[in-house]
C-alpha positions in Angstrom: 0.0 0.0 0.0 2.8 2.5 1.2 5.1 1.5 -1.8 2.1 2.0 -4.4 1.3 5.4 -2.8 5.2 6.2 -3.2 5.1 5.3 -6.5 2.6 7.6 -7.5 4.1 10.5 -6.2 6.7 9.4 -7.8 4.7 9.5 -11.1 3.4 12.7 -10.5 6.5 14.5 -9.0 8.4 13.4 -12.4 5.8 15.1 -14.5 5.5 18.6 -12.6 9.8 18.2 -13.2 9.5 17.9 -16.8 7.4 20.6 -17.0 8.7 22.7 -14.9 12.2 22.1 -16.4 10.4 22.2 -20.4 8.8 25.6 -19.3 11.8 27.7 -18.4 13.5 30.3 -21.0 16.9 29.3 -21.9 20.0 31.4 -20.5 22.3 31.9 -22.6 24.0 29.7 -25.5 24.3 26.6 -23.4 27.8 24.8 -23.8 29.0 27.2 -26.7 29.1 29.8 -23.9 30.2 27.6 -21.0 33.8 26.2 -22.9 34.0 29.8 -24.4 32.5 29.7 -27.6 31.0 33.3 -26.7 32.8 34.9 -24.1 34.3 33.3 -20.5 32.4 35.3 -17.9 30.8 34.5 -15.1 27.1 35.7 -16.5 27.5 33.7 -19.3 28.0 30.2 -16.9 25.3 30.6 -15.4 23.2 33.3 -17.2 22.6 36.7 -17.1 19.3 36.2 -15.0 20.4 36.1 -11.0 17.0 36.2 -9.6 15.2 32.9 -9.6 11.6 33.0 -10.9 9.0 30.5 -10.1 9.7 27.8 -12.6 13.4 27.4 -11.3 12.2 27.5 -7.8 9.8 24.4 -8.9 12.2 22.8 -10.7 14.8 22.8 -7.6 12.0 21.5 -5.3 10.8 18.9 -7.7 14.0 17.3 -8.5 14.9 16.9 -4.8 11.4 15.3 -4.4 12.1 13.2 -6.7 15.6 11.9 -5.7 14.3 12.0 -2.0 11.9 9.4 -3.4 13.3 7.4 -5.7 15.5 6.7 -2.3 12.9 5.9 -0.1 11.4 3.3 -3.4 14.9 1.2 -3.4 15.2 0.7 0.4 11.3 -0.4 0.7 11.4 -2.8 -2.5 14.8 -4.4 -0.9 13.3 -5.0 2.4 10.4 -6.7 1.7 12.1 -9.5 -0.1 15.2 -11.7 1.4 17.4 -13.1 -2.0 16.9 -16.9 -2.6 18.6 -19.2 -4.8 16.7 -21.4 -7.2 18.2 -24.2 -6.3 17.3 -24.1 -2.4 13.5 -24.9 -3.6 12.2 -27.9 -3.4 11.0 -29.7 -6.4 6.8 -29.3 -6.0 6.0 -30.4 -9.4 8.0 -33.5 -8.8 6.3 -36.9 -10.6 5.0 -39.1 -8.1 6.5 -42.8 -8.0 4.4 -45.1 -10.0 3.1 -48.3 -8.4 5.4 -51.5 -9.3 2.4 -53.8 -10.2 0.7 -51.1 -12.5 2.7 -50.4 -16.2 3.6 -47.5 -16.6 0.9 -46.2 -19.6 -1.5 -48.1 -18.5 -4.0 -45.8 -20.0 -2.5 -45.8 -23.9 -2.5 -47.8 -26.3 1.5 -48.5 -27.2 3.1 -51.8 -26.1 4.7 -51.8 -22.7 8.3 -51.9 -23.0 10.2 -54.2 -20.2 13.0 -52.2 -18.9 16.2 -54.4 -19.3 19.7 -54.1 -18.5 22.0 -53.2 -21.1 24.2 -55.9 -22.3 27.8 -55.6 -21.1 30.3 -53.7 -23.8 32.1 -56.2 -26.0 35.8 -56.2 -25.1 38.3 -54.1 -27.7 40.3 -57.9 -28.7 37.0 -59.9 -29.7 36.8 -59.0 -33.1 40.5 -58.3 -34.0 43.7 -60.9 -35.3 46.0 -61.4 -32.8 49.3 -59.7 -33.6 51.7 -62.3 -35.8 55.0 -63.7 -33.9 57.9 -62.9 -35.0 60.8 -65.8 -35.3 
């Protein structure tokens, strides 16, 4: 319930930050003027605007919303849920052994095929010539 709430503040903190970010007049040239492309000073860095309006105000608050929640989102979603390995599960969709008096397909129609032993390997010198003497 908590992390759901979260999230859709989360939602709707990121979309006030776009617009609020989309919204605001642009200061200057942007890099040109900040690796001087224009001219090196200090107004140019950061613009020639020092007052902050409304929109960069919003923009400030909404981005440390949003960071301030994104946080809180990764700590909930890694406490709710301990890391397992697949392989400490137990098998649940495990066949169940059949009875020994009952075949196997009972319920088909294909011949029931005894389950043998394989016959032992033939030796490598069975089919071979034995190696000629020498005198």
């Amino acid at each position: 319930m908590l992390y759901t709430l979260l999230m859709v503040l989360l939602t709707i903190d990121s979309i006030f930050l776009i617009a609020a970010v989309l919204l605001q007049s642009g200061q200057g040239q942007g890099l040109a003027a900040t690796f001087g492309g224009v001219s090196s000073s200090a107004s140019s860095l950061f613009g020639t605007r020092q007052t902050g309006n409304l929109l960069t105000k919003a923009s400030w608050w909404c981005g440390g919303i949003f960071l301030f929640l994104a946080f809180v989102l990764s700590l909930a979603s890694t406490r709710g849920r301990a890391p397992r390995s697949v392989l400490d599960q137990a098998f649940p969709n495990a066949p169940a052994p059949a009875p020994v008096n009952a075949p196997a397909n009972a319920g088909s129609k294909a011949p029931v095929v005894p389950l043998t032993p394989a016959p032992a390997p033939a030796t490598p010198n069975q089919g071979t010539k034995a190696p000629a003497k020498k005198p």
